[in-house]
One Martini backbone bead per residue (centre of mass of N, CA, C, O) as a GRO file, in nm:
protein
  254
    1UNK     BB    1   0.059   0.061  -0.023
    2UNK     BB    2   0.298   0.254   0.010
    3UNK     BB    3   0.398   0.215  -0.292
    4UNK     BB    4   0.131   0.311  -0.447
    5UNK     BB    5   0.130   0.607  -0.316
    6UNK     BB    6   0.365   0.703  -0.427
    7UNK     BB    7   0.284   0.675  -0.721
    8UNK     BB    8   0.049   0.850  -0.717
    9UNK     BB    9   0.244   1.120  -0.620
   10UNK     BB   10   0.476   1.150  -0.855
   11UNK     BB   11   0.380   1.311  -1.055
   12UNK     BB   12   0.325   1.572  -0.888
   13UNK     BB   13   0.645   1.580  -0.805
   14UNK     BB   14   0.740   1.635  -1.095
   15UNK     BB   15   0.553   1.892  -1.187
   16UNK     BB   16   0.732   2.020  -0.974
   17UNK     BB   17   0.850   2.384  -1.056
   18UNK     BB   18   1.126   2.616  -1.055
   19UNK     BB   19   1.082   2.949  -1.190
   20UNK     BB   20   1.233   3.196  -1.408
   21UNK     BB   21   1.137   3.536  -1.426
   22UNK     BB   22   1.194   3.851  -1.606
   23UNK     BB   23   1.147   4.173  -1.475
   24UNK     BB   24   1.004   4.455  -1.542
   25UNK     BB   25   1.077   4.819  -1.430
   26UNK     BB   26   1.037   5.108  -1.222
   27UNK     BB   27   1.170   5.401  -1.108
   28UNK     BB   28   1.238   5.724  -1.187
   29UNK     BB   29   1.273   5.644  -1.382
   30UNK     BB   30   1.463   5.328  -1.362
   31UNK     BB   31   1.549   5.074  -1.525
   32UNK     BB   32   1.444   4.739  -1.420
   33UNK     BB   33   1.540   4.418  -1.287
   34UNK     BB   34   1.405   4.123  -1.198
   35UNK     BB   35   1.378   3.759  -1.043
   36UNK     BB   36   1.130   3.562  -1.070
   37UNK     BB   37   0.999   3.332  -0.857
   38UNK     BB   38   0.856   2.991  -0.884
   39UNK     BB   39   0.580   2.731  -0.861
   40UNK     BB   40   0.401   2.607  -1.130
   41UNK     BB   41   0.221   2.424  -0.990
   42UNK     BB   42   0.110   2.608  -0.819
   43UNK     BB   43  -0.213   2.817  -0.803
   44UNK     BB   44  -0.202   2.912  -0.560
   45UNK     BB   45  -0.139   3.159  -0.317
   46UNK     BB   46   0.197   3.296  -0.226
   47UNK     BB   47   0.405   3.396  -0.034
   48UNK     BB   48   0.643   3.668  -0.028
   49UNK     BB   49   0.958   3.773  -0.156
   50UNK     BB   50   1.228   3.990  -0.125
   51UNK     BB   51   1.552   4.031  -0.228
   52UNK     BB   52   1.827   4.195  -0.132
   53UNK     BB   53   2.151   4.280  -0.235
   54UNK     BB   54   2.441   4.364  -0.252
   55UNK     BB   55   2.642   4.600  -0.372
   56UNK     BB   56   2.696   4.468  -0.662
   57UNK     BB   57   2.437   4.381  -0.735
   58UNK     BB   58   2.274   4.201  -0.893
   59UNK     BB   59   2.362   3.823  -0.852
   60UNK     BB   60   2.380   3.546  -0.842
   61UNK     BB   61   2.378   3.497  -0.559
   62UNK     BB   62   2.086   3.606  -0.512
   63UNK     BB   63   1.922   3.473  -0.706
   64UNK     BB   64   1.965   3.184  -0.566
   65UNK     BB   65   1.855   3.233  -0.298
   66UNK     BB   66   1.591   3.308  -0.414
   67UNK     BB   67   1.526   3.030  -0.552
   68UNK     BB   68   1.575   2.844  -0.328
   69UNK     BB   69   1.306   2.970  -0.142
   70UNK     BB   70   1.138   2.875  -0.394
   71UNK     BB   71   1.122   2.596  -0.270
   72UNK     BB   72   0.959   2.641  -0.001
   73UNK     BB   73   0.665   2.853  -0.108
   74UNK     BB   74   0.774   3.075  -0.270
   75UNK     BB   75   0.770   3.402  -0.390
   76UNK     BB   76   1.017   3.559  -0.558
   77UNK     BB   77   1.252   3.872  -0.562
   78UNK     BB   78   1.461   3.987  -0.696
   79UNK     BB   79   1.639   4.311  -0.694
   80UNK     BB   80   1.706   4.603  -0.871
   81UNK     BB   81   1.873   4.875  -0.785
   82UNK     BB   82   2.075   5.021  -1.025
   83UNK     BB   83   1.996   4.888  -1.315
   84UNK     BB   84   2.035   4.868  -1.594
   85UNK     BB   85   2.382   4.819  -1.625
   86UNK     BB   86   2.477   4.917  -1.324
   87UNK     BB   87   2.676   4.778  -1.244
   88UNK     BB   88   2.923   4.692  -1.053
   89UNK     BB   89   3.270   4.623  -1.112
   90UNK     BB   90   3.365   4.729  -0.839
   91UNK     BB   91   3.416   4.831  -0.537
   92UNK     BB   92   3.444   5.124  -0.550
   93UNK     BB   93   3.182   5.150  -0.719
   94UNK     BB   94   2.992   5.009  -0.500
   95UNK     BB   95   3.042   5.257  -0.293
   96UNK     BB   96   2.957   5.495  -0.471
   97UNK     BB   97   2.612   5.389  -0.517
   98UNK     BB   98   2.548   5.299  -0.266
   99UNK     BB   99   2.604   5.616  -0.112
  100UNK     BB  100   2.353   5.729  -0.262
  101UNK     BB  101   2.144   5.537  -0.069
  102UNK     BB  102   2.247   5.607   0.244
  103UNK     BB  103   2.222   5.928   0.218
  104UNK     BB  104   1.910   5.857   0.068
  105UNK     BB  105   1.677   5.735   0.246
  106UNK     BB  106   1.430   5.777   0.047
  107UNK     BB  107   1.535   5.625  -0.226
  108UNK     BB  108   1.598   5.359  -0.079
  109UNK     BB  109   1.277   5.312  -0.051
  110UNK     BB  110   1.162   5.374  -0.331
  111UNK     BB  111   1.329   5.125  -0.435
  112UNK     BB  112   1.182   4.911  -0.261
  113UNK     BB  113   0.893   4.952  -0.317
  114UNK     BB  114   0.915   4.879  -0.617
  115UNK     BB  115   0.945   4.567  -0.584
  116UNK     BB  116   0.727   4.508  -0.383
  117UNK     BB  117   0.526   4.549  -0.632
  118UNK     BB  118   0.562   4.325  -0.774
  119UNK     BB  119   0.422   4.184  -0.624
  120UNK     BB  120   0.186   4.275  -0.579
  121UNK     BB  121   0.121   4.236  -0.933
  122UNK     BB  122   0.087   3.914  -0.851
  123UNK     BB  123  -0.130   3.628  -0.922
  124UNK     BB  124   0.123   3.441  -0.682
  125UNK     BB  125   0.033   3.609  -0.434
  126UNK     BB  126  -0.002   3.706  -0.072
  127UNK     BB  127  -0.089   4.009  -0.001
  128UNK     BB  128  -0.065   3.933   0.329
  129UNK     BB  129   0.243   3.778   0.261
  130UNK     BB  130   0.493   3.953   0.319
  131UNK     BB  131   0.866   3.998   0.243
  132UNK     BB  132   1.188   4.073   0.373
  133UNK     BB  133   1.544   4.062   0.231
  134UNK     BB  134   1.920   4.102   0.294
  135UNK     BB  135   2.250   4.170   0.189
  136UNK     BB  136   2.404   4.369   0.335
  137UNK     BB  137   2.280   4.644   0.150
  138UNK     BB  138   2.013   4.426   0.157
  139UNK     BB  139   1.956   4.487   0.465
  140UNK     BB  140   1.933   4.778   0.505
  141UNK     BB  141   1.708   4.800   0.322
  142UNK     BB  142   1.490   4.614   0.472
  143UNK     BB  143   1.482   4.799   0.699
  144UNK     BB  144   1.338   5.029   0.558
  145UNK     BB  145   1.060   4.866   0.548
  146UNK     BB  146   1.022   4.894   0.857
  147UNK     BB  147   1.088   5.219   0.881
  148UNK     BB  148   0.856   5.270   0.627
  149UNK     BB  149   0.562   5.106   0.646
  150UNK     BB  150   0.561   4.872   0.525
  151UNK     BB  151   0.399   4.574   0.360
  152UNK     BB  152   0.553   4.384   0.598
  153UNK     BB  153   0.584   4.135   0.824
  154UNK     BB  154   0.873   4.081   0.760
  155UNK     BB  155   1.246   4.122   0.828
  156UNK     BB  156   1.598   4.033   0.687
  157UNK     BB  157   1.905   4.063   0.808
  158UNK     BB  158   2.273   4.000   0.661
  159UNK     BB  159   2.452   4.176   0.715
  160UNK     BB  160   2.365   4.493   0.790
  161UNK     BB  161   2.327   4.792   0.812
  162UNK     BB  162   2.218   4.975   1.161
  163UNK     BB  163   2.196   5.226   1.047
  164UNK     BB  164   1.954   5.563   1.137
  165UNK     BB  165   1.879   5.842   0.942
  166UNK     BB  166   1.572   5.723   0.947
  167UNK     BB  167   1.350   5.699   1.198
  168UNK     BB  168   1.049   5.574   1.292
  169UNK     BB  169   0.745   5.757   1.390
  170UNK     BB  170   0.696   5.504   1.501
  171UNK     BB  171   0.589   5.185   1.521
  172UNK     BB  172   0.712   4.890   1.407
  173UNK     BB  173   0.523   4.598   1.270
  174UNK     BB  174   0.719   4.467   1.185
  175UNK     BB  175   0.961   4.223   1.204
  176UNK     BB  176   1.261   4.147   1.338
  177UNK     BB  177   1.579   4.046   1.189
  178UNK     BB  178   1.888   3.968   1.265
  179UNK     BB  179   2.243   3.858   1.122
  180UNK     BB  180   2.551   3.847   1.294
  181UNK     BB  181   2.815   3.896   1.298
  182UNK     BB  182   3.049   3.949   1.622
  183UNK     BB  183   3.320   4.059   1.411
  184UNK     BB  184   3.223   4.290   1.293
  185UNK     BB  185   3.391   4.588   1.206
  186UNK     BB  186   3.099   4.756   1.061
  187UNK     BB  187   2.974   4.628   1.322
  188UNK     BB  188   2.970   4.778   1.596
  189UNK     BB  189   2.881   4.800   1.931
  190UNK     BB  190   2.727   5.055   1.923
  191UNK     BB  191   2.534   5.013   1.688
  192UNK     BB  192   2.347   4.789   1.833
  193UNK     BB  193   2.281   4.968   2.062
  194UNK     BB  194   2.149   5.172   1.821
  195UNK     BB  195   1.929   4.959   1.749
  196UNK     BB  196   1.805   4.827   2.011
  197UNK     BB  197   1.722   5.129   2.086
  198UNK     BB  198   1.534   5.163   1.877
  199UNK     BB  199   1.327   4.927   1.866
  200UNK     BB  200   1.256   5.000   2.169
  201UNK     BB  201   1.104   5.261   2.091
  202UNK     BB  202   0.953   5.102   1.822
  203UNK     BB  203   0.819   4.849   1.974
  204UNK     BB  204   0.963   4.598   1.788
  205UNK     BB  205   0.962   4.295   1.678
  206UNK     BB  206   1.304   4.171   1.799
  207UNK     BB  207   1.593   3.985   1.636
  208UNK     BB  208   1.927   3.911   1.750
  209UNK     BB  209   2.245   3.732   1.589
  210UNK     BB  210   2.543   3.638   1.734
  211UNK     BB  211   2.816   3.535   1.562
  212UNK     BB  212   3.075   3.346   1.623
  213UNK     BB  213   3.395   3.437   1.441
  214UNK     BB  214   3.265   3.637   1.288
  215UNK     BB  215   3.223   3.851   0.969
  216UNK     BB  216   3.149   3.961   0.746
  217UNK     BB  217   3.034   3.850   0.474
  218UNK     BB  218   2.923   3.528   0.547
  219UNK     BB  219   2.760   3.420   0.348
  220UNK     BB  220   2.957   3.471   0.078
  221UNK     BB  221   3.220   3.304  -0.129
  222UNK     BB  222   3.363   3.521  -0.210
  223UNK     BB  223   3.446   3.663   0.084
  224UNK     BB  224   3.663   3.458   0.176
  225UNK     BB  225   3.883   3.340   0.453
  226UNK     BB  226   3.959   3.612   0.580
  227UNK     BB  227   3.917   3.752   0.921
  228UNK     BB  228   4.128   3.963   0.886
  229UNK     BB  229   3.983   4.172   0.707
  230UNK     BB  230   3.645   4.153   0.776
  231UNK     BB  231   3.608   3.958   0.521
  232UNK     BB  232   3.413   3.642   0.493
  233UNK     BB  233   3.364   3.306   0.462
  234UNK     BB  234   3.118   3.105   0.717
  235UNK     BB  235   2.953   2.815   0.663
  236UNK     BB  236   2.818   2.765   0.952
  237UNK     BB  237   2.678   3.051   0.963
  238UNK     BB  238   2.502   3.035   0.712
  239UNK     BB  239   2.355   2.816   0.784
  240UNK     BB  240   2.221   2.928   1.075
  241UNK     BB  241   2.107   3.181   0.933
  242UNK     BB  242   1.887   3.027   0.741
  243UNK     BB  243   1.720   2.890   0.949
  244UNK     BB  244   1.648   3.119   1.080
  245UNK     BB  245   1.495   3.242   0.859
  246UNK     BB  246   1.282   2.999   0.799
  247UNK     BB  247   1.150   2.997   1.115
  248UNK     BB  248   1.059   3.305   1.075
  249UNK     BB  249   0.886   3.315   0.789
  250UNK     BB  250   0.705   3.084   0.900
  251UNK     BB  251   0.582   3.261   1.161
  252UNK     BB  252   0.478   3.548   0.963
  253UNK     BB  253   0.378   3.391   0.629
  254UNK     BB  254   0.275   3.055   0.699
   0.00000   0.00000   0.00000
């Protein structure tokens, strides 16, 4: 009988496939693609998930990411924040245009509220079920949705600079996840105190989980092996980030 089962179930488990395609949008004039991923299989609406990119701008690292999560029952949508065509090509470039949003969160907000619509205009998102995620410059962004009182149940920073120069003018809505290096030389103690003190003055539901031995970029493989750097690849704590991040999904989205 159990083998009988199986096999009346294989078809559906064949058939289901998680696809992506390239979306275009804009925010101020300003051409952008992001990609969507979904199970083709699944026909009602599933919780959606907004993924923004490290500094370097979207890039097979994030795009995989979202992906990755679009296996879970999510659709996903990495997000291109600098345009098409304007990925930096170096460090040097990629401080100069993040930097452009750094200084400017009204710009970072409204070009993040931009990709979240597109999920927004998704017949296959569950629209009250909306979060938002983001690697190092993309965590940065993900918290600014969250005090900017964007329509997101949760909120995820890996590794993301945690300074607020907007802070959120009333209580902040949104669940907020931070997962951070222990020794990340970007995020000092001092900012994590100015950040802790944020969430509770904005009465937040929130957590932070700080790595031991870990410093800045641990999800990235690319960010190199060494933490005497202040960037490295630590794979035990992108793990552990992972699952983190799952189970929080899990509880404010599904």
């Amino acid at each position: 009988m159990k083998y009988l089962l199986m096999i009346l179930f294989l078809p559906a488990l064949l058939e289901a496939k998680v696809v992506t395609e390239m979306i275009a949008y804009e925010q101020d004039g300003v051409k952008l693609e992001g990609q969507l991923a979904y199970d083709d299989a699944v026909k009602t609406p599933l919780p959606g998930v907004v993924v923004f990119s490290e500094w370097m701008g979207i890039s097979p690292f994030s795009k995989g990411k979202a992906l990755e999560l679009a296996e879970f029952g999510y659709v996903t949508f990495a997000a291109d924040f600098y345009g098409v065509g304007n990925n930096p090509k170096d460090f040097k470039s990629a401080m100069e245009i993040s930097s452009k949003f750094k200084q400017n969160r009204p710009l970072m907000r409204q070009r993040a509220l931009a990709a979240l619509e597109v999920l927004h205009r998704s017949k296959r998102v569950d629209q009250t079920k909306l979060a938002a995620m983001g690697f190092c410059f993309g965590g940065t962004v993900s918290l600014e949705l969250a005090r900017a009182g964007a329509p997101v149940k949760g909120v995820v920073s890996f590794h993301g600079g945690l300074e607020a120069p907007m802070r959120a003018p009333g209580k902040i809505e949104a669940k907020v996840l931070v997962l951070q290096g222990g020794d990340d030389p970007y995020v000092p103690d001092e900012m994590v105190q100015k950040f802790q003190e944020e969430m509770r003055t904005a009465k937040a539901d929130w957590q932070l989980i700080a790595y031991g031995n870990t410093v800045h970029s641990f999800t990235v493989p690319d960010a190199g092996n060494d933490p005497s750097k202040g960037v490295a690849y630590n794979e035990l704590s992108a793990k552990r980030a992972w699952v983190q991040m799952r189970l929080f999904f899990k509880s404010v989205i599904q």
